[in-house]
C-alpha positions in Angstrom: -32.7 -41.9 91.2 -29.2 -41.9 93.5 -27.3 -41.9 90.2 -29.0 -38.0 89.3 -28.7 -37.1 92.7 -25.3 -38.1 92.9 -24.7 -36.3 89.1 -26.8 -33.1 90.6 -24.5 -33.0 93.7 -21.1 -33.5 91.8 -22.1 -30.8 88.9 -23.2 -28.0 91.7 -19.7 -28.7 93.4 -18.0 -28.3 89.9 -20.5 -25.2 89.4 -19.2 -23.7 93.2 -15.8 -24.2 92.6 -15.8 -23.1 89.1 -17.2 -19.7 90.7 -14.8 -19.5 93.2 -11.6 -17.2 91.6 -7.8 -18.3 91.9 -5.8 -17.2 94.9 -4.2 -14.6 95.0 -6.3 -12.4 92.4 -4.6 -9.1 92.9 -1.6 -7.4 95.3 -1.8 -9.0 98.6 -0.7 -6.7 101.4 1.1 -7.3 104.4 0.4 -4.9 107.4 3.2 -3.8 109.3 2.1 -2.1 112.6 5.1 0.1 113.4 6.9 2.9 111.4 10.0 1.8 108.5 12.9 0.8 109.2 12.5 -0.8 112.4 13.1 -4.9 112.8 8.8 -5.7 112.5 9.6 -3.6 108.5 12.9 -5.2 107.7 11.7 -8.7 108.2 8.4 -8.3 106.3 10.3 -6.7 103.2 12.8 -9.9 104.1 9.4 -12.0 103.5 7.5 -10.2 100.9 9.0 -10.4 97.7 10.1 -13.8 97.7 6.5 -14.5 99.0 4.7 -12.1 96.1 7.0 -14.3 93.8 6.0 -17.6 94.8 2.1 -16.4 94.9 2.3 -15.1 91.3 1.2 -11.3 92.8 3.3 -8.7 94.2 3.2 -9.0 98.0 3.3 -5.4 99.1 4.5 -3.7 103.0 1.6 -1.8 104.4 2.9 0.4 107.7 0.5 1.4 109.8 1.7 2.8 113.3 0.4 3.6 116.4 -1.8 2.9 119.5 1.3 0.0 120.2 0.6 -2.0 116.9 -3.4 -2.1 117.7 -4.3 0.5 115.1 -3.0 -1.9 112.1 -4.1 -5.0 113.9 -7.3 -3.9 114.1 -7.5 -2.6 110.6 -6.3 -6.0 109.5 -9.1 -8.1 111.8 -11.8 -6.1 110.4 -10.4 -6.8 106.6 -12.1 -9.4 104.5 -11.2 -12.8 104.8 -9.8 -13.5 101.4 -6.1 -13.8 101.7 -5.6 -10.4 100.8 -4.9 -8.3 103.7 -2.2 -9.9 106.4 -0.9 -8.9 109.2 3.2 -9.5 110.6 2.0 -9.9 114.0 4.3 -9.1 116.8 4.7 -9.9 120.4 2.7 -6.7 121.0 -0.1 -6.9 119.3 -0.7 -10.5 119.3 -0.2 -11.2 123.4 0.7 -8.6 125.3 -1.9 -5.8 124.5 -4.5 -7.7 125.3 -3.5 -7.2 129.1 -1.5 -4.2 128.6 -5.1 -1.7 127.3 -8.7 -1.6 129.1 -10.1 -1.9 125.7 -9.0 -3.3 122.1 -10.6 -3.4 118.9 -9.5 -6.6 117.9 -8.9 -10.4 120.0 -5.9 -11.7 119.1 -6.7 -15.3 118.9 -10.8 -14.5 117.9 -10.1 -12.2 115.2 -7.3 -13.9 113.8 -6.2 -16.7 112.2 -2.3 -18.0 112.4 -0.4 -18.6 109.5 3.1 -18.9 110.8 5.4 -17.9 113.4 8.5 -16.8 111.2 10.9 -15.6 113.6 12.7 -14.9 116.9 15.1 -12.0 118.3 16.5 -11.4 121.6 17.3 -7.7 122.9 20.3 -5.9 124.0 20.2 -3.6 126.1 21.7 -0.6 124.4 22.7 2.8 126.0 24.1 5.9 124.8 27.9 5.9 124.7 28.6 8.7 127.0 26.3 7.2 129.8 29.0 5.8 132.5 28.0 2.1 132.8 30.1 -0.4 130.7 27.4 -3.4 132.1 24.4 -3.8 133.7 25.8 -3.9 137.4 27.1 -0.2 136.9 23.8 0.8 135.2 21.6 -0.6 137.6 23.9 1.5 140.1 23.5 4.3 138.0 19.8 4.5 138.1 19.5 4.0 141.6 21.7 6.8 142.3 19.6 8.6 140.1 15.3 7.8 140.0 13.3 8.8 137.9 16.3 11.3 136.2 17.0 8.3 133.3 14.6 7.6 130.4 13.7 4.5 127.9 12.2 4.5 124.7 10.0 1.9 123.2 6.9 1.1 122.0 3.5 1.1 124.3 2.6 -2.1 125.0 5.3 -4.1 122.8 7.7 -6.8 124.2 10.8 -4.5 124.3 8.0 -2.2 126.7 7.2 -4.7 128.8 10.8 -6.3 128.7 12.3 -3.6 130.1 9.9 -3.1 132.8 9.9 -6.3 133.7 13.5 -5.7 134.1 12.4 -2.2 136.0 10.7 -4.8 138.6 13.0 -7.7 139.2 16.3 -5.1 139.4 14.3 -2.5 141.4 14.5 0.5 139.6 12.7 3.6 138.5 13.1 4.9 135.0 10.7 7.1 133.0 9.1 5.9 129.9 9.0 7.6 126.6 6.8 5.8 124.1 7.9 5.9 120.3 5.6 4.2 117.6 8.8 2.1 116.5 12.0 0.9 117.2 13.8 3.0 114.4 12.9 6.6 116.1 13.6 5.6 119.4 17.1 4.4 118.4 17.5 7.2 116.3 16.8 9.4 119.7 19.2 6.9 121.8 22.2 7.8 119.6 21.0 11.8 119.8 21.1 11.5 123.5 17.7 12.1 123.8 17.0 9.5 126.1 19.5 6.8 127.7 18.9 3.0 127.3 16.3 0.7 124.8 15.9 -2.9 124.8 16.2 -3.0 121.3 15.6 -5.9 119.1 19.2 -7.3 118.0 18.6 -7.1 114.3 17.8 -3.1 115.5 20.4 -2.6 117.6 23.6 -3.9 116.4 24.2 -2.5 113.1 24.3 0.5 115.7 26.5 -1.1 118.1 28.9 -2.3 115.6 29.0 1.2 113.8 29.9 2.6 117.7 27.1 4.6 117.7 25.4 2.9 120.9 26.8 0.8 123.4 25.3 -2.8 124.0 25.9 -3.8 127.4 24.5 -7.3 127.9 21.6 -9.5 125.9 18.4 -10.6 126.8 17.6 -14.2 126.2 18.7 -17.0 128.8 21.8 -17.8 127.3 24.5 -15.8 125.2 23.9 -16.1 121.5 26.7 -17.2 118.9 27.0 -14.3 116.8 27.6 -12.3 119.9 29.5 -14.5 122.0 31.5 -11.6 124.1 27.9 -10.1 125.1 26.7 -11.7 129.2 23.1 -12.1 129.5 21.2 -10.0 131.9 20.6 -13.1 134.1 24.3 -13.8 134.4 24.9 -10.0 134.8 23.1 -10.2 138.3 19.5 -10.1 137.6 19.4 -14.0 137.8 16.5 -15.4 136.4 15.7 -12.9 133.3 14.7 -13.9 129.6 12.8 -11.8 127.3 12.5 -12.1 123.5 10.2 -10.8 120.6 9.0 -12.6 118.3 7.2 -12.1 114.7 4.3 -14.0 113.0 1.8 -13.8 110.1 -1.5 -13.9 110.5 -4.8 -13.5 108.7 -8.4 -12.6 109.5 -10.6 -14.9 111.2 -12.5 -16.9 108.7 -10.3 -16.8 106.1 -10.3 -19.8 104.0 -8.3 -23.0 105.3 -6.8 -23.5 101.5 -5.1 -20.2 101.5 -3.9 -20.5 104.9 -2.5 -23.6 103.7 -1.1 -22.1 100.8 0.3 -19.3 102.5 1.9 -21.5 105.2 3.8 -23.7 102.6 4.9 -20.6 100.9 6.3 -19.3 103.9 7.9 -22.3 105.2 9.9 -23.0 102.1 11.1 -19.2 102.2 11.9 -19.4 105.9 13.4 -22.8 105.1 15.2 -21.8 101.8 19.0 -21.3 102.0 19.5 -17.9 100.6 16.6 -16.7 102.5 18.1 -17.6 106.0 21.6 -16.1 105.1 19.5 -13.0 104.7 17.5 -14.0 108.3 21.1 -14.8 109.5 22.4 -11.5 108.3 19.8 -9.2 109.9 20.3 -11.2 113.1 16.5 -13.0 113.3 16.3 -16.4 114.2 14.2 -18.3 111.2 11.6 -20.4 113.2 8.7 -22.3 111.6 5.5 -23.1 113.6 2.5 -23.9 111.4 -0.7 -22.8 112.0 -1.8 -25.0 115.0 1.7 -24.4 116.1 1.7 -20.7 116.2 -2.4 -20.9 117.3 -1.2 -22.4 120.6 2.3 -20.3 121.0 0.1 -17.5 120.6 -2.3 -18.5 123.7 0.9 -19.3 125.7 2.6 -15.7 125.4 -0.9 -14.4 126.1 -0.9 -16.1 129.0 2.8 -15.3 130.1 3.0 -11.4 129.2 -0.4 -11.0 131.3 1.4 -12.1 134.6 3.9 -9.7 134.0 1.5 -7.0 132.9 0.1 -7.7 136.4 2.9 -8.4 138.7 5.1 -4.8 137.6 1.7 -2.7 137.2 3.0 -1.8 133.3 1.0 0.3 131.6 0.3 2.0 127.9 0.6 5.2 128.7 
């Protein structure tokens, strides 16, 4: 009697597994939530084709801009959970949004589910050649002599937003806000003139710099980085305590299946951790970083919780 049970039990497994069809089973797209061009677009392109490669389908960049990153994360969390549809998460989307809008179509951590957190950038702060401050003591001088008469760009609601006024608070300055749905157009309008200083993303920004199109005037993590060792941090500049950084994950919908989270996690680590690929990570100035799932589950919880006090203690908002 156990013996047919036990033949029953093993032939309906067989039966549901036999159903069940191979992963991936057509293109798999990979939602980026600002405009081409920017940082969020070069990494993903960095990721997808060796990714579409090691998956056996072509891994395809799907940009879908606005609302801050919320209109493609919220596409993405309302996608079917098959491994299909993913979504380069951001700083943005993924933590800060959450405290930055009264109301979101999405949770980041309930609608969600981490694959890996794949890398890291500082900013610089970046201004306009012809504006007359060669570091941040003379531009912090400038705008004081001058509220409300310079502007930023960025994106509503995304770290280099909430970066910068979190700068705005602990340097005591006023500045206007012009929101841009990506980092490309806004630095595109920063070497035009059309507006004064970004906190641009360094794989953004110093292509720019370099080419002596904009002028980077210190950087924002808590110590200087080695590929720009000349560049002072904004903590050292005078603004002592500072850091602010952005990072870059994928994620899939909730429910989606632990085995292709699995898989997609141990593709992306071996890219992330492969040789050629980091020269290229190296290249575009992102720091490769590899959290797994649990990892980046928890990281994710953490920056909601940090970008939420500073939502709350410099009154930032979306609009």
């Amino acid at each position: 009697m156990y013996r047919i049970a036990i033949a029953v039990l093993l032939t309906t497994t067989s039966a549901v597994h036999a159903q069940q069809p191979p992963y991936p089973a057509k293109t798999v797209r990979l939602v980026v939530p600002l405009v081409a061009g920017g940082p969020t677009d070069i990494l993903a392109r960095l990721i997808a084709q060796p990714l579409g490669e090691k998956l056996g389908h072509q891994v395809v960049v799907d940009n879908r801009p606005g609302a801050g990153g919320n209109i493609g994360a919220e596409m993405v969390a309302k996608s079917p959970p098959d491994g299909h549809t993913l979504f380069m998460g951001t700083s943005g989307p993924m933590s800060i949004n959450i405290s930055l809008y009264p109301k979101l179509g999405y949770d980041p951590v309930r609608d969600f589910a981490p694959i890996i957190l794949a890398a890291s950038a500082p900013f610089a702060v970046v201004v306009h050649p012809a504006l007359p401050a060669s570091n941040i003591k003379q531009l912090i001088a400038l705008v004081k002599s001058k509220p409300n008469q310079l502007n930023y760009g960025a994106v509503p609601g995304n770290a280099a937003h909430l970066a910068t006024e979190l700068f705005k608070s602990m340097a005591g300055l006023d500045m206007v806000f012009v929101p841009y749905k990506g980092a490309a157009p806004a630095n595109t309008d920063l070497v035009a003139g059309q507006i004064q200083l970004s906190f641009a993303s360094t794989p953004g920004a110093m292509p720019l710099v370099k080419g002596g199109r904009l002028k980077a005037l210190a950087i924002s993590s808590a110590k200087r980085i080695a590929k720009l060792p000349d560049l002072p941090t904004i903590a050292e500049s005078g603004v002592a305590g500072y850091e602010a950084s952005v990072w870059y994950g994928i994620v899939a919908p909730a429910k989606t299946s632990p085995e292709i989270i699995a898989r997609l996690y141990k593709e992306s680590a071996a890219i992330l951790q492969d040789r050629a690929s980091r020269e290229k990570f190296d290249a575009n100035d992102f720091e490769a970083t590899v959290l797994n799932p649990e990892q980046f589950g928890a990281f994710i919880r953490s920056e909601i919780a940090k970008w939420g006090k500073v939502v709350k203690s410099t009154g930032a908002r979306a609009d």
